[in-house]
C-alpha positions as CSV (number, residue, x, y, z in Angstrom):
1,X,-33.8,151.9,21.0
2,X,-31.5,154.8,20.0
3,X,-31.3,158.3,21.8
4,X,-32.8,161.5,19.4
5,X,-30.7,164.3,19.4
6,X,-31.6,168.5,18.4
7,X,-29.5,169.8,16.9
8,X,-29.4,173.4,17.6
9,X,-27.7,176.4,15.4
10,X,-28.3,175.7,12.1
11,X,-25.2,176.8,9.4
12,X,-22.5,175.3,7.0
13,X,-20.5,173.7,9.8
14,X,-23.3,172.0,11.8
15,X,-24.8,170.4,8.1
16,X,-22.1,167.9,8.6
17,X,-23.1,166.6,12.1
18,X,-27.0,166.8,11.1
19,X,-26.2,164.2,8.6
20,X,-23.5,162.1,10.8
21,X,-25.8,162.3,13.2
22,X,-28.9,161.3,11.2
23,X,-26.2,157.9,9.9
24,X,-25.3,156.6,13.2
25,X,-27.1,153.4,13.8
26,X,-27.6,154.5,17.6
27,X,-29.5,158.0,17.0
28,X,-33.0,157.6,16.1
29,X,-34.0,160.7,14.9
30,X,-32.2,164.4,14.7
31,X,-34.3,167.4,15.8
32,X,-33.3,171.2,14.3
33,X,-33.3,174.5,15.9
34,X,-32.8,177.8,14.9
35,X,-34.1,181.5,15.2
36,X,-33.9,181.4,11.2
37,X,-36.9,179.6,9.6
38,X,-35.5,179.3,6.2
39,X,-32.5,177.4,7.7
40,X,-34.7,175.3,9.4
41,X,-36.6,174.6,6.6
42,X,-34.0,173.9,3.9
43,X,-32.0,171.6,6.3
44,X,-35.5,169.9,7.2
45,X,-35.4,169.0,2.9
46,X,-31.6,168.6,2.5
47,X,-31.6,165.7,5.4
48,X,-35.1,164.3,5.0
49,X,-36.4,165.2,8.4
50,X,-39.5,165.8,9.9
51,X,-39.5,167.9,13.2
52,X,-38.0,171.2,14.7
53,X,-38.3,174.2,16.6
54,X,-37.8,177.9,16.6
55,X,-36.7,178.6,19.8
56,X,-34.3,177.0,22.1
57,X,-36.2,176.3,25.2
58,X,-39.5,175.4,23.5
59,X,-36.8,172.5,22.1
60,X,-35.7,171.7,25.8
61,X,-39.0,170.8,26.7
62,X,-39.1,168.0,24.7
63,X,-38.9,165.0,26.8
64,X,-38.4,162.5,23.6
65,X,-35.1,164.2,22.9
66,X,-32.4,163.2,25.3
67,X,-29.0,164.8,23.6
68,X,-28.7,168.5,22.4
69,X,-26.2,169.3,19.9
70,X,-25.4,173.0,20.3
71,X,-23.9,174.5,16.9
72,X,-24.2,178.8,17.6
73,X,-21.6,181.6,18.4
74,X,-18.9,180.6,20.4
75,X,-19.6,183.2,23.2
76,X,-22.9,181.3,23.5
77,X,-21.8,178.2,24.8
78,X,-21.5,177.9,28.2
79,X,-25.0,179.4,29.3
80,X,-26.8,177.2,26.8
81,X,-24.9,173.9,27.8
82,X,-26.0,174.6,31.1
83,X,-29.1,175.2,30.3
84,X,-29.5,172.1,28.2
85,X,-28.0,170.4,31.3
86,X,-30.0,171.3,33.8
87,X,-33.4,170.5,31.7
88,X,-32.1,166.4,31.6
89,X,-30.3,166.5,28.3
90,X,-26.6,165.1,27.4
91,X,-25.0,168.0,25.5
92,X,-22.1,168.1,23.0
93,X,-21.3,171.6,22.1
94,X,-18.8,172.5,19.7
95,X,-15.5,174.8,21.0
96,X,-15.4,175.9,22.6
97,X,-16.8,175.0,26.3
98,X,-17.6,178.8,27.5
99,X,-15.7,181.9,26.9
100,X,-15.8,182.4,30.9
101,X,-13.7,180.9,33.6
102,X,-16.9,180.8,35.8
103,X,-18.8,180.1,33.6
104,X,-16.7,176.8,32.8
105,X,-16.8,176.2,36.1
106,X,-21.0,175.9,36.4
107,X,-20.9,173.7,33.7
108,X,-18.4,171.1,35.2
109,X,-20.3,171.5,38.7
110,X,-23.5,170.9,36.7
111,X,-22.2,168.1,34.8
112,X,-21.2,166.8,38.6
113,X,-24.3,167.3,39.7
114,X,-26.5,165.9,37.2
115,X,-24.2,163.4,35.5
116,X,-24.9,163.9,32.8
117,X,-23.0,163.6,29.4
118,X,-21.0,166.5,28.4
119,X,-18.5,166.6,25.6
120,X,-16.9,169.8,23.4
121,X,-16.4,168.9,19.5
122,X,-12.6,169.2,19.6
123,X,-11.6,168.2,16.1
124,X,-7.6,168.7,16.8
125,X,-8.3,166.1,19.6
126,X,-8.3,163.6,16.0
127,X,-5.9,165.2,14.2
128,X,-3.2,162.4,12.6
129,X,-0.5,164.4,14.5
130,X,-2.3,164.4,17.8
131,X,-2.9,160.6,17.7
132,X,0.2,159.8,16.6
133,X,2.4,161.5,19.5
134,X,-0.5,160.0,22.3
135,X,0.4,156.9,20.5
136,X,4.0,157.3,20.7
137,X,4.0,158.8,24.4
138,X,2.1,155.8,25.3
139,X,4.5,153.3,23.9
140,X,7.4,155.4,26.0
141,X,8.6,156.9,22.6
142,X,8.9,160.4,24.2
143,X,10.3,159.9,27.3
144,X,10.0,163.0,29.8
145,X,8.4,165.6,28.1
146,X,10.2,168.6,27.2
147,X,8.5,171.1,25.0
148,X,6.2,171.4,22.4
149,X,4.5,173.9,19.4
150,X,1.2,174.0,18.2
151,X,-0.8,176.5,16.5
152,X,-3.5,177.5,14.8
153,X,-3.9,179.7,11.7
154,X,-6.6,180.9,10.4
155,X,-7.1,184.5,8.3
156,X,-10.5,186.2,9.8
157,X,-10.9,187.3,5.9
158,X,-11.9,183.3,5.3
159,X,-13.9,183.4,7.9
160,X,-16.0,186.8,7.2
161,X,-19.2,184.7,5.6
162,X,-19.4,182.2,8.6
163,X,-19.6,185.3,11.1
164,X,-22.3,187.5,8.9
165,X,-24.3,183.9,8.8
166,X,-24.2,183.6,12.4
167,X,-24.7,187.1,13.7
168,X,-27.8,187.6,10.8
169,X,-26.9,191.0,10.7
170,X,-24.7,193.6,9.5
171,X,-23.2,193.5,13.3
172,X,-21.2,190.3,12.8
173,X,-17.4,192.9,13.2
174,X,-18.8,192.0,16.7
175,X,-18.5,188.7,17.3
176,X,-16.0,188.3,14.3
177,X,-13.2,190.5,17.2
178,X,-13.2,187.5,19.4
179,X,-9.7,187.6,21.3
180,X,-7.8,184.8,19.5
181,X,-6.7,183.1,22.8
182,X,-10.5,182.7,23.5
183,X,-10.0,179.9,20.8
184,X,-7.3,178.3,22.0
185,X,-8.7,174.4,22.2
186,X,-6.9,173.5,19.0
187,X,-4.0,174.0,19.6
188,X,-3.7,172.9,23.8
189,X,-5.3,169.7,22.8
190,X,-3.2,168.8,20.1
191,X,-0.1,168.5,23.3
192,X,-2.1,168.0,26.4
193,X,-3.9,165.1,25.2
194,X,-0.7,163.4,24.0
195,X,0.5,163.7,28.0
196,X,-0.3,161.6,30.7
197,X,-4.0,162.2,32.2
198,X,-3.6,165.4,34.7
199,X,-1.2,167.1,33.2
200,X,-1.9,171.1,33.1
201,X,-1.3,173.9,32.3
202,X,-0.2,176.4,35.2
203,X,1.2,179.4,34.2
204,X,1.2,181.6,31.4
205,X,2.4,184.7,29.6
206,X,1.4,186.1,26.0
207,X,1.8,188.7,23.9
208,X,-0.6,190.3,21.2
209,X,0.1,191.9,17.7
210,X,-2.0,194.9,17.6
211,X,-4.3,195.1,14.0
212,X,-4.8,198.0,12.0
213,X,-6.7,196.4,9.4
214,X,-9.0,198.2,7.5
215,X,-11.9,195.7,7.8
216,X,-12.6,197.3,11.4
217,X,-13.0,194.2,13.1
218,X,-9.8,194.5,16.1
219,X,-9.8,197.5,18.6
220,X,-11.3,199.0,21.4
221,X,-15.3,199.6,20.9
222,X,-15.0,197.4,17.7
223,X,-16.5,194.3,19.2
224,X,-17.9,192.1,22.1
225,X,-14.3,192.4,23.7
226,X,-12.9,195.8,22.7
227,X,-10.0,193.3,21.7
228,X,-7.6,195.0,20.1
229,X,-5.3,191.5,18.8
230,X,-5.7,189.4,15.8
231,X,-2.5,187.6,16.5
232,X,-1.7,185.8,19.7
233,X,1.5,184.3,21.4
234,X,1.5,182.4,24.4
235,X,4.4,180.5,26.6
236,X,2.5,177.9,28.5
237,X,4.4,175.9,31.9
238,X,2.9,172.7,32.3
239,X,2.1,171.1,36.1
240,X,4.9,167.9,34.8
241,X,7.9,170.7,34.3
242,X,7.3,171.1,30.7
243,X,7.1,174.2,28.6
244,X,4.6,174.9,25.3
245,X,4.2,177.6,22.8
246,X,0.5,178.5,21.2
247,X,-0.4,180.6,18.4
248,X,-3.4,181.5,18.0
249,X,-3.1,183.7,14.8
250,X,-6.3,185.6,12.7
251,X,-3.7,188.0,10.1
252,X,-1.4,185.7,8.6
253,X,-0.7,184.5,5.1
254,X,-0.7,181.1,5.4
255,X,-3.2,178.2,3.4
256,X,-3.9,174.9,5.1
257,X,-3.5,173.0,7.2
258,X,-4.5,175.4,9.8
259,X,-3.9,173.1,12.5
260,X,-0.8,171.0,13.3
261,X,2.1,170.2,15.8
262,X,5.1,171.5,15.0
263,X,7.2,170.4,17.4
264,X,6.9,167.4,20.3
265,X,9.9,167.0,22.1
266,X,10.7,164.6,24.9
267,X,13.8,163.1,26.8
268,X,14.4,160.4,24.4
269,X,12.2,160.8,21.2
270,X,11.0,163.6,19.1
271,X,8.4,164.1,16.6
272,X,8.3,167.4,14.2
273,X,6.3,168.6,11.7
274,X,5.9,171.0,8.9
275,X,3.3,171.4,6.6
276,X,5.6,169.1,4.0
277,X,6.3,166.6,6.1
278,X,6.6,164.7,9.4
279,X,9.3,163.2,11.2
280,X,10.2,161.3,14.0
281,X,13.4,160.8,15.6
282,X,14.9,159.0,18.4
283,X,18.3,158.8,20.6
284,X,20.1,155.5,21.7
285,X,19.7,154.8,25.3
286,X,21.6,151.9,27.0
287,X,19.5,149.8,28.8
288,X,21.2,150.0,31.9
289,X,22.5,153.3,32.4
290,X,22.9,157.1,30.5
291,X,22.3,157.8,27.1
292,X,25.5,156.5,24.8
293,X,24.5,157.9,21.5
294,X,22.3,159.3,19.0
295,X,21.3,157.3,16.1
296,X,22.0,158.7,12.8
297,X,18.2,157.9,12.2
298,X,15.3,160.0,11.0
299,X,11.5,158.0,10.5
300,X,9.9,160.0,7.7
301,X,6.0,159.2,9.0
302,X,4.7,161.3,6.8
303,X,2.6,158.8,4.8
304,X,1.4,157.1,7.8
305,X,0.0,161.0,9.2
306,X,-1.3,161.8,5.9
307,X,-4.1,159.9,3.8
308,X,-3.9,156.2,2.8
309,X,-3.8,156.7,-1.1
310,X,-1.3,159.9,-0.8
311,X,2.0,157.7,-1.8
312,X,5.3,159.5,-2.0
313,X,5.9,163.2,-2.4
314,X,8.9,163.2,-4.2
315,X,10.0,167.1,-2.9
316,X,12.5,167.3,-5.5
317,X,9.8,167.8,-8.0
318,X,7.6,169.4,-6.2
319,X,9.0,171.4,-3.1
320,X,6.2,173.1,-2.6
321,X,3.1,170.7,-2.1
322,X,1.1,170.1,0.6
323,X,-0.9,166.8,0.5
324,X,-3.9,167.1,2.8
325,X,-6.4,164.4,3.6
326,X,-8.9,163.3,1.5
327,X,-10.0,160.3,4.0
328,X,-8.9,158.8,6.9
329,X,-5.2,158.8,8.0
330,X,-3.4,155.3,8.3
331,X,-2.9,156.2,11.9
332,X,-6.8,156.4,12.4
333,X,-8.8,153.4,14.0
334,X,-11.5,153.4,11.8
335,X,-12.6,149.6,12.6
336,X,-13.9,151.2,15.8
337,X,-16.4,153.5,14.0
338,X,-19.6,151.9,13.0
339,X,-19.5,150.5,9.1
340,X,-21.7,153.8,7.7
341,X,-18.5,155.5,8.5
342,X,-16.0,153.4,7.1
343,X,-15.8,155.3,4.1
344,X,-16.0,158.8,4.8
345,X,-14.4,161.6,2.9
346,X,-13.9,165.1,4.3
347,X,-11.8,168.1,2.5
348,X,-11.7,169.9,6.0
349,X,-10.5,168.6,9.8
350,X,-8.6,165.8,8.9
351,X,-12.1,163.4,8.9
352,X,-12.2,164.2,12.9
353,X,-16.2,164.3,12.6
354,X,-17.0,160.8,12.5
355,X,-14.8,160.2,15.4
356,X,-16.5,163.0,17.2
357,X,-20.3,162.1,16.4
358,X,-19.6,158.2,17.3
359,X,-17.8,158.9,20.9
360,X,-20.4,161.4,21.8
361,X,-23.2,158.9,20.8
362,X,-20.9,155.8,22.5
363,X,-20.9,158.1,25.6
364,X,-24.5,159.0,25.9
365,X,-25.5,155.6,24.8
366,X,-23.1,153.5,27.7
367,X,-23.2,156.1,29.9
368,X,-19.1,156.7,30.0
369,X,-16.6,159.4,30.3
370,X,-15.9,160.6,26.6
371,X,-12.9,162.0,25.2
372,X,-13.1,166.3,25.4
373,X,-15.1,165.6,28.9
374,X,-15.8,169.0,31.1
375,X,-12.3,168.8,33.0
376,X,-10.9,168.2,29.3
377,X,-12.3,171.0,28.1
378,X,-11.7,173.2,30.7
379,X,-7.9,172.6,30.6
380,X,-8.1,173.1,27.0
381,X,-9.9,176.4,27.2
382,X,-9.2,178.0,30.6
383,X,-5.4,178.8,29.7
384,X,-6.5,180.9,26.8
385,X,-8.4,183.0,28.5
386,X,-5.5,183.5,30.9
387,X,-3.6,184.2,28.0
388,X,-5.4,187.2,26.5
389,X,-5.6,189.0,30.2
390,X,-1.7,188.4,29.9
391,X,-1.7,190.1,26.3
392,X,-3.6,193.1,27.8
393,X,-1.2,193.2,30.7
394,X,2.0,193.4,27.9
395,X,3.3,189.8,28.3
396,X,2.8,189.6,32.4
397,X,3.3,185.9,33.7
398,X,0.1,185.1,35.6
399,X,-1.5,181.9,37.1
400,X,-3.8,179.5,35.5
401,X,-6.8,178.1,37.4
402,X,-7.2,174.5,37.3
403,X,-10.4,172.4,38.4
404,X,-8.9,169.4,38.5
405,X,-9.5,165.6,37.3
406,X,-12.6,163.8,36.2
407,X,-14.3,161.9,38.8
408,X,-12.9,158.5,39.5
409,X,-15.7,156.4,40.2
410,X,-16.9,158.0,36.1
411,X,-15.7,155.2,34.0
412,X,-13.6,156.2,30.6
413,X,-15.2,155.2,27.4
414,X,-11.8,154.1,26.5
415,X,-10.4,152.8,29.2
């Protein structure tokens, strides 16, 4: 018997995960929720489904469904995945966990509590270039790490339609101002989950680029936040001794991808990236003693990263393309996902959703510690909002807030 999951927040990003959800050969049914009835009603037709609800809690008090997908604004999160917690339901939310340190914190001690499953929809956690450095750190590629870059981009003007859908109203300027470092789980994952388990994030210090943009959406009474920054910088030290940049940038002239690591440096090995191509490199170490030499050697890894059926990019006829994936990576595991996945195209997130649905479902369905966990998510959201207090302060170092490691006796799904 499979586990039925509601689906709450219905929009263009959550259709994909209705019908992943709908495919997996562990979820029995999918439930919808929204405020909306017309969403509700064409989703019920577009995915053949039967049942729904217009309000949140009414959904809660179904005892058949046993998972709650949670699909609304971001600032919405945490007191709904409590909520959904403390009413007996495993919750996947997508990022972020909370925009609140304490409110973060009530979901992990309510995910202690009531052990249940909790997992954030981190896409970048799937991203070819984050699987390929935890691959490479694992195999002792890296060495000690050093420092690393990650970012990502992402001009508010492409996002203008998704905000007036969500906020139903002509106040969507509101939400739309959400300080960029409130949205930083991209990026942090991308490196943290490429270190060992534990590793943090400790101190910070940002700075902000103040917009004047005549859309009205950054300043002080202009939304949720009087946020006054489209464009954030921040200089992360990590509890191991390393050091990482973040961008988390909503003015800038750049396409796709939006996400990526463009640097992972280590001891021994380093990987780098731009949006032509990826590299890898490593020094010669003798096996007994200092390093002798470097290698004249460069891995170009760029096919393996990219999609199966990309080829070659010959750059001297084209210096300018960008091949982005149409499919799964080389460097993705797809044997693990169930066969309905095994041929999945997506145009957007590097095919991270099937990966995503299949762990959450594996996690509820076993009972395990998923990927993107509470403490996961915390570590990949708390910094950020560090960050942006730093912003307001002009750039002043300040402490990040840790709450620690998983519970022990939780086994890992992929352990």
């Amino acid at each position: 018997m499979g586990i039925k999951v509601g689906v709450v927040g219905i929009g263009t990003f959550s259709d994909d995960f209705i019908r992943l959800f709908k495919m997996h050969p562990d979820v029995d049914d999918v439930i919808l929720c929204d405020l909306v009835e017309e969403r509700v009603k064409k989703s019920l037709e577009k995915h053949s489904l039967t049942k729904s609800y217009p309000d949140f809690d009414e959904m809660l008090k179904d005892d058949s469904i046993d998972s709650v997908a949670v699909f609304t604004q971001r600032h919405l999160h945490g007191p709904m995945v409590v909520k959904a917690l403390k009413a007996g339901k495993n919750v996947y939310s997508a990022v972020p966990i909370a925009c609140e340190i304490d409110e973060i914190k009530e979901v992990i001690e309510t995910v202690k509590e009531t052990r249940k499953i909790y997992m954030m929809g981190e896409t970048c956690y799937y991203y070819p270039c984050a699987i390929y450095c935890r691959k490479k750190y694992k195999e002792g590629g890296f060495g000690k790490f050093v420092y690393g870059e990650s970012q990502y981009y992402h001009d508010i003007s492409e996002m203008y339609a998704d905000f007036k859908h969500s906020a139903g109203n002509d106040d969507w300027r509101k939400p739309a101002g959400i300080p960029p470092m409130f949205y930083p789980t991209h990026s942090i994952s991308m490196l943290l989950s490429a270190l060992p388990e534990g590793e943090h994030i400790t101190k910070v210090s940002c700075f902000g680029y103040e917009d004047h943009h005549e859309d009205a959406i950054y300043g002080e009474g202009k939304n949720y936040w009087d946020n006054p920054f489209s464009n954030e910088t921040a200089l992360f030290k990590l509890s191991g001794g390393g050091v990482i940049r973040i961008n988390e940038f909503r003015r800038v002239g750049i396409n796709k991808p939006s996400s990526y690591i463009t640097a992972f440096y280590g001891q021994e090995g380093s990987y780098e990236c731009s949006v032509t191509q990826h590299t890898f490199q490593r020094g010669a170490v003798a096996p007994d003693g200092p390093r002798i030499e470097y290698l004249d050697e460069v891995v170009n890894c760029y096919n393996y990263i990219n999609d199966k059926k990309a080829g070659t990019m010959d750059m001297t006829k084209d210096p300018c393309s960008v091949r982005y994936i149409v499919g799964y990576a080389p460097v993705h595991d797809v044997e693990r996902l169930p066969e309905c996945y095994h041929d999945e195209k997506a145009f957007n997130h590097f095919n991270s959703h099937p990966f995503l649905v299949d762990d959450f479902v594996k996690a509820v369905v076993t009972g395990k510690l998923p990927p993107n966990n509470a403490w996961d998510a915390a570590r990949y959201m708390i910094p950020g909002l560090v960050a942006h207090e730093s912003a307001l302060k002009g750039g002043v170092t300040m402490d990040v807030p840790d709450f620690g490691d998983a519970p022990s006796d939780w086994e890992r799904l992929f352990d």
